[in-house]
Biopython code that builds the backbone (N, CA, C, O; Angstrom):
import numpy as np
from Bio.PDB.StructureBuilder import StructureBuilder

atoms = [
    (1, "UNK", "N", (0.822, -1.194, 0.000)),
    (1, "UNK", "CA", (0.000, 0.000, 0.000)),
    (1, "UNK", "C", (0.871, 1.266, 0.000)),
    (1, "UNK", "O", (0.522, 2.171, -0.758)),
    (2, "UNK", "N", (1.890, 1.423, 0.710)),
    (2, "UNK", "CA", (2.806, 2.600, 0.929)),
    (2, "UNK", "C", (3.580, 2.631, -0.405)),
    (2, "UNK", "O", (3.898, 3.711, -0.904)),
    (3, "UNK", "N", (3.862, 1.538, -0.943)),
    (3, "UNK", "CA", (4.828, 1.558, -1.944)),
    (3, "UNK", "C", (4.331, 2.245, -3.138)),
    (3, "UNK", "O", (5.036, 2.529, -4.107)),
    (4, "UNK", "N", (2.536, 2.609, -2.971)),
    (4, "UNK", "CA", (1.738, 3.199, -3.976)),
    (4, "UNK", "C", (1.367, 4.244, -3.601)),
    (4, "UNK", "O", (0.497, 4.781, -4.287)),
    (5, "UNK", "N", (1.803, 4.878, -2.517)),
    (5, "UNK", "CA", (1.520, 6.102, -2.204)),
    (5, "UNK", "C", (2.226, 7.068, -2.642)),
    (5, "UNK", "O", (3.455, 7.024, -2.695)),
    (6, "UNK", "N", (1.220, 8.468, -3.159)),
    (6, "UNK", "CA", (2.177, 9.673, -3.400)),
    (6, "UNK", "C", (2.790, 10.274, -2.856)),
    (6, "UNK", "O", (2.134, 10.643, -1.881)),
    (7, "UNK", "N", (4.260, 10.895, -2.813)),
    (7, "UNK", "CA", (4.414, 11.361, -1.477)),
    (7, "UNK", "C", (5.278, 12.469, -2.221)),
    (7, "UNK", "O", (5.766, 12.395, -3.349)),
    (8, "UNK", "N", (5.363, 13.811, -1.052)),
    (8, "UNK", "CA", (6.071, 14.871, -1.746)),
    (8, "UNK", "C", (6.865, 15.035, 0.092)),
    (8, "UNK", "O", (6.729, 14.711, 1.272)),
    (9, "UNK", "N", (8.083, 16.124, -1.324)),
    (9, "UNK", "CA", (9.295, 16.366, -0.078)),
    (9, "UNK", "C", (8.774, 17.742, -0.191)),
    (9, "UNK", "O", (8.842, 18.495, -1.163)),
    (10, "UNK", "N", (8.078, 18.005, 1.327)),
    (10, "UNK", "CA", (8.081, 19.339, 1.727)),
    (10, "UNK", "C", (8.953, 20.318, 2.493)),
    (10, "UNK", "O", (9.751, 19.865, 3.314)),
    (11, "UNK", "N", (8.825, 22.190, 2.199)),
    (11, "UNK", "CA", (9.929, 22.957, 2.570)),
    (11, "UNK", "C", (9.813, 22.946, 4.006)),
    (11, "UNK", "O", (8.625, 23.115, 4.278)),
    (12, "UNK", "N", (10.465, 22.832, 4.979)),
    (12, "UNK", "CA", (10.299, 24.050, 6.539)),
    (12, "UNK", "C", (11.083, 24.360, 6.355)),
    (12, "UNK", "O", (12.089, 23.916, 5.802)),
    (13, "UNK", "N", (10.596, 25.911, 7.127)),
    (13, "UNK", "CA", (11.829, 26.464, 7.659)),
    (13, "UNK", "C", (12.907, 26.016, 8.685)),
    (13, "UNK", "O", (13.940, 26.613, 8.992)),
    (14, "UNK", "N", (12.523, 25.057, 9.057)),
    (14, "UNK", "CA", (13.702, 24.476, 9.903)),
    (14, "UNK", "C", (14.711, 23.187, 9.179)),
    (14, "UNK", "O", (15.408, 22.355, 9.759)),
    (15, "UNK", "N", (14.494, 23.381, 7.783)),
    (15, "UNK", "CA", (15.365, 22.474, 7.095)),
    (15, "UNK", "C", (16.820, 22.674, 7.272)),
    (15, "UNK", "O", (17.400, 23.739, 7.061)),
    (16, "UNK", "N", (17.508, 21.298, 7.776)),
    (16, "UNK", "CA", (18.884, 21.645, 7.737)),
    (16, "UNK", "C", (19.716, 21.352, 6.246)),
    (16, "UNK", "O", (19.008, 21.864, 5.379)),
    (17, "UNK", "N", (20.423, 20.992, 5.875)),
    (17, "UNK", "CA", (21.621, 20.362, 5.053)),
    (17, "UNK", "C", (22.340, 19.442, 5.637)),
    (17, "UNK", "O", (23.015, 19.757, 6.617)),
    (18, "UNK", "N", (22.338, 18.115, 5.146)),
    (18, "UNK", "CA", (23.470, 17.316, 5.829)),
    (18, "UNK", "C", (23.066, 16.733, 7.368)),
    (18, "UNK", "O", (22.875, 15.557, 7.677)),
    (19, "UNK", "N", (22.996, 17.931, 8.236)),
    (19, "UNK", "CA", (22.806, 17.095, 9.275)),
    (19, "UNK", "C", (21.934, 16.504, 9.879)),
    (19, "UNK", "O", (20.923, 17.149, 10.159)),
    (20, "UNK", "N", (22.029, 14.980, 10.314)),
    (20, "UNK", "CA", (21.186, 14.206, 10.175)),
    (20, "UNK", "C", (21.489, 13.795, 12.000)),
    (20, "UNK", "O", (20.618, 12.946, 12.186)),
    (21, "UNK", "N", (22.154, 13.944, 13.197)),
    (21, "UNK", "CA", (22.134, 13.572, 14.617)),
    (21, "UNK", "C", (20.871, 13.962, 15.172)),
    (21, "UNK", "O", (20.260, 13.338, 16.040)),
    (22, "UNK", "N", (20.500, 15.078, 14.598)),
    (22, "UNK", "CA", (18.827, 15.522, 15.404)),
    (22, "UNK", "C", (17.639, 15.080, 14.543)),
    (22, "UNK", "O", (16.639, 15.796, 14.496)),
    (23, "UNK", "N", (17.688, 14.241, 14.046)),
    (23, "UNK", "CA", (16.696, 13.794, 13.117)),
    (23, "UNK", "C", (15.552, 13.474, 14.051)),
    (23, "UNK", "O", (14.548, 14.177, 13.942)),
    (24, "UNK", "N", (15.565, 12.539, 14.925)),
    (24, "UNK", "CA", (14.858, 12.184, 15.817)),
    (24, "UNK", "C", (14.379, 13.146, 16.608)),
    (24, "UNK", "O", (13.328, 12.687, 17.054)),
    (25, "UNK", "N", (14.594, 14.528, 17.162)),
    (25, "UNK", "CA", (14.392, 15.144, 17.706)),
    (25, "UNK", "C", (13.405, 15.429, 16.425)),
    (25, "UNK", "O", (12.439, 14.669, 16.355)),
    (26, "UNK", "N", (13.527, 16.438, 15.394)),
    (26, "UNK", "CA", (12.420, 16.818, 14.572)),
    (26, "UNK", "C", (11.018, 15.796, 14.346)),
    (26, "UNK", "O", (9.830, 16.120, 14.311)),
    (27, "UNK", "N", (11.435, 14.920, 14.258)),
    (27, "UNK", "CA", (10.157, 13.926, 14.045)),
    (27, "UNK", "C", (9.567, 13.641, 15.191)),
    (27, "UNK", "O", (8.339, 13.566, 15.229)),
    (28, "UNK", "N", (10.252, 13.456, 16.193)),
    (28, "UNK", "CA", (8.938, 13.287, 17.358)),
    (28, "UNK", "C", (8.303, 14.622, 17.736)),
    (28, "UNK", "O", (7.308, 14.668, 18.460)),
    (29, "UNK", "N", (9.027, 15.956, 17.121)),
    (29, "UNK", "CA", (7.851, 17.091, 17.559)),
    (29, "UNK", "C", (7.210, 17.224, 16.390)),
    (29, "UNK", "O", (6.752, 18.360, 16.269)),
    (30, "UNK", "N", (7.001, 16.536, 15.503)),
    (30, "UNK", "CA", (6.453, 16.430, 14.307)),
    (30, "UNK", "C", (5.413, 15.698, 14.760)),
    (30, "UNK", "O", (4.225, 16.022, 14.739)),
    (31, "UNK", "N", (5.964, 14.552, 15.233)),
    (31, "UNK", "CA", (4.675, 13.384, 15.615)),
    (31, "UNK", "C", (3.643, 14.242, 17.093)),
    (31, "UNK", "O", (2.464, 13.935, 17.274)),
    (32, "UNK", "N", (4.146, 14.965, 17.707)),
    (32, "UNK", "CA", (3.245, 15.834, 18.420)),
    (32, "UNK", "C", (2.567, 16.470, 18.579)),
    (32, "UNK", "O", (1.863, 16.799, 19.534)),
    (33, "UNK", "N", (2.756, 16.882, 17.133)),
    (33, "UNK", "CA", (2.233, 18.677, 16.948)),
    (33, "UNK", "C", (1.159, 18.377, 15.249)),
    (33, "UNK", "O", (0.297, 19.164, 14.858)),
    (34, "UNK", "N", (1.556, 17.055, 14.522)),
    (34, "UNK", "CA", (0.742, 17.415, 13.552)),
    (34, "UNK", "C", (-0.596, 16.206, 13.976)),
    (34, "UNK", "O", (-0.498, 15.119, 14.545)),
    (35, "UNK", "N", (-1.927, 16.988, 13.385)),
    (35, "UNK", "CA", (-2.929, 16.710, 14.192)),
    (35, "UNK", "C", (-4.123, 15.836, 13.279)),
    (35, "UNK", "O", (-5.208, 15.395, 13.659)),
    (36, "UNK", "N", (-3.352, 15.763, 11.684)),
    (36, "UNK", "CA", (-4.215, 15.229, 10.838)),
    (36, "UNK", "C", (-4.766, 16.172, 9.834)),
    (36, "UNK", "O", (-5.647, 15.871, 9.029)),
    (37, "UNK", "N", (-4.129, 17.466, 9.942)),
    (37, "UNK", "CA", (-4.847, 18.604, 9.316)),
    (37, "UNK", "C", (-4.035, 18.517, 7.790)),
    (37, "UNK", "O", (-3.034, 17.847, 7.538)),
    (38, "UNK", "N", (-4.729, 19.330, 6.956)),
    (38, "UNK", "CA", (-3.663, 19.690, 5.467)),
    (38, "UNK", "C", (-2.337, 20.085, 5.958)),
    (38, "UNK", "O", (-2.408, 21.101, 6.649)),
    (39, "UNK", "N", (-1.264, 19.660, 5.840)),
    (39, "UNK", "CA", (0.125, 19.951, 5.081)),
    (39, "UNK", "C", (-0.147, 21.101, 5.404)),
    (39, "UNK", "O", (-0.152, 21.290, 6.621)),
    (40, "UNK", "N", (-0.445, 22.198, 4.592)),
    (40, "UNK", "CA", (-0.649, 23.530, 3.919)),
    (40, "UNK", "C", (-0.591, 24.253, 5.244)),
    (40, "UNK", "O", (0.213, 25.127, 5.569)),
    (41, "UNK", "N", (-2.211, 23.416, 6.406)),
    (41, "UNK", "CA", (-2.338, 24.375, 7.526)),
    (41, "UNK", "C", (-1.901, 24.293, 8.299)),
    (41, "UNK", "O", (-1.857, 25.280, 9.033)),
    (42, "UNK", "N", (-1.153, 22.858, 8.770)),
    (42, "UNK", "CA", (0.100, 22.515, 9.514)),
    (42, "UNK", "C", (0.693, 23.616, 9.978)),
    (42, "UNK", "O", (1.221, 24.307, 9.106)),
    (43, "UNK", "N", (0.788, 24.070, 11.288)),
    (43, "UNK", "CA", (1.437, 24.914, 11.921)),
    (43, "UNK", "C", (3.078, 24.365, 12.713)),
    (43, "UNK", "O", (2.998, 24.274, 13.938)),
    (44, "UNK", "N", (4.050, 24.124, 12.285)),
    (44, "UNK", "CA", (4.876, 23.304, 13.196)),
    (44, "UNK", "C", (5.184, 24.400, 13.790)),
    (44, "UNK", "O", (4.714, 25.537, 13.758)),
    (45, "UNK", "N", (6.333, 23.742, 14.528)),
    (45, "UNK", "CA", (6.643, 25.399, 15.673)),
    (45, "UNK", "C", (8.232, 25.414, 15.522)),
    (45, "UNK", "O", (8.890, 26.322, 16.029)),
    (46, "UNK", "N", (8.767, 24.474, 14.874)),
    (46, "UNK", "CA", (10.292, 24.013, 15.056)),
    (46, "UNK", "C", (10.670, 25.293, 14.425)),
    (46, "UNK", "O", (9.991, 26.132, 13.833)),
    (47, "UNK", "N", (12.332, 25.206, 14.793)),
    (47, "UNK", "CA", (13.321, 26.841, 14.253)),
    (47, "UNK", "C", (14.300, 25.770, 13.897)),
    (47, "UNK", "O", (14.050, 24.580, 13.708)),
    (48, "UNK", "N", (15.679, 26.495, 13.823)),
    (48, "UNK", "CA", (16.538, 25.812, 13.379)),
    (48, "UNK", "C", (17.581, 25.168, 14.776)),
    (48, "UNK", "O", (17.235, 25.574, 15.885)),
    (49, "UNK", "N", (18.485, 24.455, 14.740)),
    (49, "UNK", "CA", (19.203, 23.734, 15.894)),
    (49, "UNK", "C", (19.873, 24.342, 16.778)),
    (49, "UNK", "O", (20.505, 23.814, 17.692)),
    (50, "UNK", "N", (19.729, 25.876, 16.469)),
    (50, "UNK", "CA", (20.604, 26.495, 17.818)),
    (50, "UNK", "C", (20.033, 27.124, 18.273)),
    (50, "UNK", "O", (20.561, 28.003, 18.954)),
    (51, "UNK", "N", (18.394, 27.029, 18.143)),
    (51, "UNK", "CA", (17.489, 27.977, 18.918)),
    (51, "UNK", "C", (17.451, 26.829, 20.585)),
    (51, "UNK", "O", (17.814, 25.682, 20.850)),
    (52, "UNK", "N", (16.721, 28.104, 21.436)),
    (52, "UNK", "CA", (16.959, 27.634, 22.531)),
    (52, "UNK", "C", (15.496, 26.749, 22.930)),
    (52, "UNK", "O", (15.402, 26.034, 23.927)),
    (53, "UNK", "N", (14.143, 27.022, 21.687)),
    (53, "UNK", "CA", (13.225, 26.453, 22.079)),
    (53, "UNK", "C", (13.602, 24.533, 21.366)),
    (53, "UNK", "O", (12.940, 23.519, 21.590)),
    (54, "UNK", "N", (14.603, 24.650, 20.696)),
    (54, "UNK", "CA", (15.219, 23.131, 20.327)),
    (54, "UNK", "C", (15.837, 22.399, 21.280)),
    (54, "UNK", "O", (15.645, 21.188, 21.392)),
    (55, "UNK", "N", (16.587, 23.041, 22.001)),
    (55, "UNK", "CA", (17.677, 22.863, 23.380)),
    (55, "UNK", "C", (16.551, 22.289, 24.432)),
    (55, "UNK", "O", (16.821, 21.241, 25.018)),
    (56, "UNK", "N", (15.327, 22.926, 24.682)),
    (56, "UNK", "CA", (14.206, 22.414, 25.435)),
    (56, "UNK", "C", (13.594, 21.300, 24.436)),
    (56, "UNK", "O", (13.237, 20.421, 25.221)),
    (57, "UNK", "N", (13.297, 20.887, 23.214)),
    (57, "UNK", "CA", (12.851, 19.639, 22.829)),
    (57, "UNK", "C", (13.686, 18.942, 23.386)),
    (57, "UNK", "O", (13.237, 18.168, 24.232)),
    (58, "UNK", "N", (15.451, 18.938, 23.099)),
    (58, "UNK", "CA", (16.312, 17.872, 23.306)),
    (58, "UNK", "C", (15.755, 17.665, 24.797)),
    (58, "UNK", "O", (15.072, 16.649, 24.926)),
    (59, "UNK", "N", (15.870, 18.195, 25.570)),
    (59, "UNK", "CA", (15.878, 18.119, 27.305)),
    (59, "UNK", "C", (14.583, 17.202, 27.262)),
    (59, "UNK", "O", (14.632, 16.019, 27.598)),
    (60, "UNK", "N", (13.335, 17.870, 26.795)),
    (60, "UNK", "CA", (12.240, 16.967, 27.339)),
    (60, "UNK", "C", (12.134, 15.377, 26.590)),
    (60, "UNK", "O", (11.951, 14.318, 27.190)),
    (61, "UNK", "N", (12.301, 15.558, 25.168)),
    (61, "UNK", "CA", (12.333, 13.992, 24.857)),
    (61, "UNK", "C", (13.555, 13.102, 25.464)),
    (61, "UNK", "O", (13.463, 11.875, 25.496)),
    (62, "UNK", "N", (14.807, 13.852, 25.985)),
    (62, "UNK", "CA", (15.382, 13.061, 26.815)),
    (62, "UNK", "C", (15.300, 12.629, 28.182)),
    (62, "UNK", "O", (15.940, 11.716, 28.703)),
    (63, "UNK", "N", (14.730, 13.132, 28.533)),
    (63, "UNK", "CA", (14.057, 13.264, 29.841)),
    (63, "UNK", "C", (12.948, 11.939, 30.049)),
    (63, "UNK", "O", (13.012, 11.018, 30.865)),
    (64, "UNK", "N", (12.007, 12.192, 29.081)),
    (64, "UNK", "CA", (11.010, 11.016, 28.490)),
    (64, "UNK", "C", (11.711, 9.861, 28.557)),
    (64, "UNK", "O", (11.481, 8.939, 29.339)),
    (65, "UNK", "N", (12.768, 9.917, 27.546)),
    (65, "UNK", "CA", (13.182, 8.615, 27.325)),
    (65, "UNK", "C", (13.680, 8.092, 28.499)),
    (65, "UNK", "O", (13.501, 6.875, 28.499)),
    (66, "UNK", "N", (14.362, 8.576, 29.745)),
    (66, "UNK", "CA", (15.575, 8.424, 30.429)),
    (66, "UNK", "C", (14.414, 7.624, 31.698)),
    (66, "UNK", "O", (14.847, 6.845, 32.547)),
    (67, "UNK", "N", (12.680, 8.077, 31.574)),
    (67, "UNK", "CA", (12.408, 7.961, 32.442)),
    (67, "UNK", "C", (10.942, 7.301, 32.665)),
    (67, "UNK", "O", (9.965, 7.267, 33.414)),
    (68, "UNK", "N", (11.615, 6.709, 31.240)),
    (68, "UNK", "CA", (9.873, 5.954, 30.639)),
    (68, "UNK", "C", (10.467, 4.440, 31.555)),
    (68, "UNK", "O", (11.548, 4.053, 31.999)),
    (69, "UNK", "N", (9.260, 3.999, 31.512)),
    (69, "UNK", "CA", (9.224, 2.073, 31.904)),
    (69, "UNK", "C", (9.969, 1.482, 31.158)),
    (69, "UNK", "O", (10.627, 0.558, 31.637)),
    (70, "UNK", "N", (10.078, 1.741, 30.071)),
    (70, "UNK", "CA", (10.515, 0.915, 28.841)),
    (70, "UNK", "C", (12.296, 0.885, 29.006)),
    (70, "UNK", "O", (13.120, 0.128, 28.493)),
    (71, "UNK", "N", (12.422, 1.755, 29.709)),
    (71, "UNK", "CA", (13.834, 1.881, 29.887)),
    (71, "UNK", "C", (14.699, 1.210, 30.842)),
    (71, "UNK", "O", (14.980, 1.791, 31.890)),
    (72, "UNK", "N", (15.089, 0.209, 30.628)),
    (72, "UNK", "CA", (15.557, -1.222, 31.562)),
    (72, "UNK", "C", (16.834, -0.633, 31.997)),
    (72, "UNK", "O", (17.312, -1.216, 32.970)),
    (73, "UNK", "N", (17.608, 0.484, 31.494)),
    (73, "UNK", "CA", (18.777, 0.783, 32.376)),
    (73, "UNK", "C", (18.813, 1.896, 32.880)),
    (73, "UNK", "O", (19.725, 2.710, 32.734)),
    (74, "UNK", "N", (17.579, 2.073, 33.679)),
    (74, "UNK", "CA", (17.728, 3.413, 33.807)),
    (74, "UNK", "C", (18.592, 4.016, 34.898)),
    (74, "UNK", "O", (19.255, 5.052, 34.870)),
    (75, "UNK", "N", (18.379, 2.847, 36.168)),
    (75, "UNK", "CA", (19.463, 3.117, 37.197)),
    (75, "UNK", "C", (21.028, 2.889, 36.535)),
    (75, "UNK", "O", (21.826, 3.537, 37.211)),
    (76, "UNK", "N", (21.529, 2.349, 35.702)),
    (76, "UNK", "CA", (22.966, 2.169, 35.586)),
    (76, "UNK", "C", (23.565, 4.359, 34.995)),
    (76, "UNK", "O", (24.577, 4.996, 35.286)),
    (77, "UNK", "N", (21.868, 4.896, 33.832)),
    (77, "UNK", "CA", (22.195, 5.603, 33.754)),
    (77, "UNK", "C", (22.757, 7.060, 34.444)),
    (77, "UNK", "O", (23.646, 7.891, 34.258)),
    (78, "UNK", "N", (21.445, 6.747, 35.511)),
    (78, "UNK", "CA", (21.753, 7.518, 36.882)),
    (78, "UNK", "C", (22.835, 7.685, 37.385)),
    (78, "UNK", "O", (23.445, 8.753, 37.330)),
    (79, "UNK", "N", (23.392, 6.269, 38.169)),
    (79, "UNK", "CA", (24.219, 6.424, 38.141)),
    (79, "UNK", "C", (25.387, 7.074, 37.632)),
    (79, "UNK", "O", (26.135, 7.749, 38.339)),
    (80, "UNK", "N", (25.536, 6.887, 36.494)),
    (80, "UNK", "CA", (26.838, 7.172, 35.973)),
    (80, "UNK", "C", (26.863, 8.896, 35.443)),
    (80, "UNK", "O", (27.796, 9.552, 34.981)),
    (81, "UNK", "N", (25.464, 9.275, 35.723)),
    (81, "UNK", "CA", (25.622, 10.963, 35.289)),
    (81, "UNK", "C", (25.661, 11.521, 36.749)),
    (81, "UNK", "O", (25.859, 12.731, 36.866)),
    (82, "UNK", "N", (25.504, 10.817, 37.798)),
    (82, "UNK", "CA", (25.728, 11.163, 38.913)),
    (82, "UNK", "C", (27.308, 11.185, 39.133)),
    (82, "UNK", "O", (27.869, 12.186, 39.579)),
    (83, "UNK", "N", (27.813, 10.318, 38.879)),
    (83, "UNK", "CA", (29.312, 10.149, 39.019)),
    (83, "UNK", "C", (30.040, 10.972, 38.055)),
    (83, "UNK", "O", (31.269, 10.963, 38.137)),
    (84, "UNK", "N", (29.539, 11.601, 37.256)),
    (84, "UNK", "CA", (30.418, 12.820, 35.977)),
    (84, "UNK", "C", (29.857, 13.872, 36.528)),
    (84, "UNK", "O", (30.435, 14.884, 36.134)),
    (85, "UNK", "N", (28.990, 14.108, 37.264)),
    (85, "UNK", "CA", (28.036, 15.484, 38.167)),
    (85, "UNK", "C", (29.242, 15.675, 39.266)),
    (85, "UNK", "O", (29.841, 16.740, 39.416)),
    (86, "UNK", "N", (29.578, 14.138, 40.218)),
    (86, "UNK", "CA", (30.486, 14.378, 41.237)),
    (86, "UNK", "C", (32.024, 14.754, 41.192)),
    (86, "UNK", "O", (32.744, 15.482, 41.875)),
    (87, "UNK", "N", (32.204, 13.984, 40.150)),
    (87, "UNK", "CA", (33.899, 14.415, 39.241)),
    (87, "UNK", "C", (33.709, 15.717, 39.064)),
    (87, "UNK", "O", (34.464, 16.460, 39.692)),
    (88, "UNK", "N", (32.835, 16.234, 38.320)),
    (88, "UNK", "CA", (32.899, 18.261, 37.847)),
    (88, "UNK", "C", (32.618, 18.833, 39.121)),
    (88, "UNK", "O", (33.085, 19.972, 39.105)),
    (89, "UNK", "N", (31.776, 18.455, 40.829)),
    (89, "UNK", "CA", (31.953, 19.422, 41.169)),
    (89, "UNK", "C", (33.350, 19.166, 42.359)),
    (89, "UNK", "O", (33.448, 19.794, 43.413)),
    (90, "UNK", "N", (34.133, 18.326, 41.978)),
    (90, "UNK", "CA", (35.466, 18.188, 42.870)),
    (90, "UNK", "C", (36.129, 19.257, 41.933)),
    (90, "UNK", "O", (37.007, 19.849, 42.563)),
    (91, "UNK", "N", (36.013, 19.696, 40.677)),
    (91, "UNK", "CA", (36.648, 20.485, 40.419)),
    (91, "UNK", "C", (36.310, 22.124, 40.630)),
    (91, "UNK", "O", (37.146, 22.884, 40.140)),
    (92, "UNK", "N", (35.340, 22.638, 41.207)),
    (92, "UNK", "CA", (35.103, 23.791, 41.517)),
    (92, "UNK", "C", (33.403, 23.484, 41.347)),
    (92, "UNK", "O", (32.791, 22.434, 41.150)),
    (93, "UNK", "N", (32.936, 24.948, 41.524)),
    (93, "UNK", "CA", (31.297, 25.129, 41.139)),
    (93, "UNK", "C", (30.527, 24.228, 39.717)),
    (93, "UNK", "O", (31.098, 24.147, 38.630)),
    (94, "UNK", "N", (29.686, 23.847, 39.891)),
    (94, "UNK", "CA", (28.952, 23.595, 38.605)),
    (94, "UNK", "C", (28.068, 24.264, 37.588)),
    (94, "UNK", "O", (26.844, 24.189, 37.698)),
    (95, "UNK", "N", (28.687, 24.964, 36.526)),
    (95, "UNK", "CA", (27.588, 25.575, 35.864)),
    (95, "UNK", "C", (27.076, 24.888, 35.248)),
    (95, "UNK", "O", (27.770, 24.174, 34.525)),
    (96, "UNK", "N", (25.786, 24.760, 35.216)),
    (96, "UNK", "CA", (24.962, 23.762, 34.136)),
    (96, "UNK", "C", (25.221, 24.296, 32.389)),
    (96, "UNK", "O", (25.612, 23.659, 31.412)),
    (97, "UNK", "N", (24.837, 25.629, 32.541)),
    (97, "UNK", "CA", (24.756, 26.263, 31.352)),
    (97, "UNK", "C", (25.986, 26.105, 30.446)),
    (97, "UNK", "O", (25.907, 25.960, 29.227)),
    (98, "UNK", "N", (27.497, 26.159, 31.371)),
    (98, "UNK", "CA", (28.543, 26.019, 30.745)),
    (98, "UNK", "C", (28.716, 25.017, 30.025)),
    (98, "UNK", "O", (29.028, 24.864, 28.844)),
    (99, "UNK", "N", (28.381, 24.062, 31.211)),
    (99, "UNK", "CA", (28.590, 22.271, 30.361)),
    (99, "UNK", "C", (27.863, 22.503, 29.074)),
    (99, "UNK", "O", (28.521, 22.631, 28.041)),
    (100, "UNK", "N", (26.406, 22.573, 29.054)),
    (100, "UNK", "CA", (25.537, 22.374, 27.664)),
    (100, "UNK", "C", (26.193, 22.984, 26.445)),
    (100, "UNK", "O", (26.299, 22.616, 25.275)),
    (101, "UNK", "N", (26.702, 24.322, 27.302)),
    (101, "UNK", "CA", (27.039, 25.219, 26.120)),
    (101, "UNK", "C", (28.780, 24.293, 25.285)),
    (101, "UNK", "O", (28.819, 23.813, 24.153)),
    (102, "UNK", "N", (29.681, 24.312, 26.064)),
    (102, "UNK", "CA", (30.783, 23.666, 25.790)),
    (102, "UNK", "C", (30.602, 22.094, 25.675)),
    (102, "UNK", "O", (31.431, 21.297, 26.115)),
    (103, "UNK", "N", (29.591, 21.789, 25.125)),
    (103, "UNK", "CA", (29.291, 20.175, 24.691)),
    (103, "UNK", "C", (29.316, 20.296, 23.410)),
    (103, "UNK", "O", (28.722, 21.108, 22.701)),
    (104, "UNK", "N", (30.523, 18.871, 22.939)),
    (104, "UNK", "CA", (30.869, 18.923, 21.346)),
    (104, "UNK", "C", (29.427, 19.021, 20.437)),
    (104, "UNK", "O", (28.325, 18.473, 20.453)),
    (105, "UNK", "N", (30.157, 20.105, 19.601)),
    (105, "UNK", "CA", (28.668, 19.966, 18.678)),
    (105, "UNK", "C", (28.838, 18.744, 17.344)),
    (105, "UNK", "O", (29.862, 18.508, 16.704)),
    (106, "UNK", "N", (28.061, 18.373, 17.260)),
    (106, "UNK", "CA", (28.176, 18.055, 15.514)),
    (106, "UNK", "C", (29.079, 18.467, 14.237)),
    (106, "UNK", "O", (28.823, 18.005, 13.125)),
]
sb = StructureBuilder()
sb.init_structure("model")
sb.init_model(0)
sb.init_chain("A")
sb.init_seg("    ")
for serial, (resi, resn, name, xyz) in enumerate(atoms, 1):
    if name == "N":
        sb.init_residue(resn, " ", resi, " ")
    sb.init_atom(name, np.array(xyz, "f"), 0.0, 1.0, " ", f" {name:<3s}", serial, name[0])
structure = sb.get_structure()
């Protein structure tokens, strides 16, 4: 049935080039936000990857994931961001903002 379906590649404005690591992030606020309506009237809300309302998708679908049932390791993960939380603050104060910000990009 799909293999007979028409399908078109549509514009957003939040189209990147090339990069493909946040893919998953776009499609599940895709899968959130579109409601069954025309294409056309489709309102998405996405910007491009260095806006800060993207920085809050990443946080909450990770968050989701980190803390759904489905997630069989979730204590090993705990753990171990607890133990890179305790290493950074033997080295002085913790800025949260710093870390995010100085995290390798793509």
């Amino acid at each position: 049935m799909l293999r007979k379906a028409k399908t078109e590649l549509l514009e957003f404005k939040w189209k990147t080039n090339g990069i493909t690591e946040d893919c998953g992030v776009y499609a599940m606020r895709h899968m959130e936000t579109y409601m069954g309506t025309k294409v056309n009237d489709w309102k998405g809300d996405l910007t491009n990857k260095s806006s800060k309302s993207f920085q809050l998708l990443c946080a909450k679908f990770i968050t989701a994931m980190v803390y759904s049932n489905e997630n069989k390791v979730v204590d090993y993960m705990m753990r171990t961001a607890t133990s890179h939380l305790e290493e950074a603050r033997k080295k002085g104060p913790v800025d949260v903002e710093k870390m995010v910000a100085d995290f390798p990009k793509p």
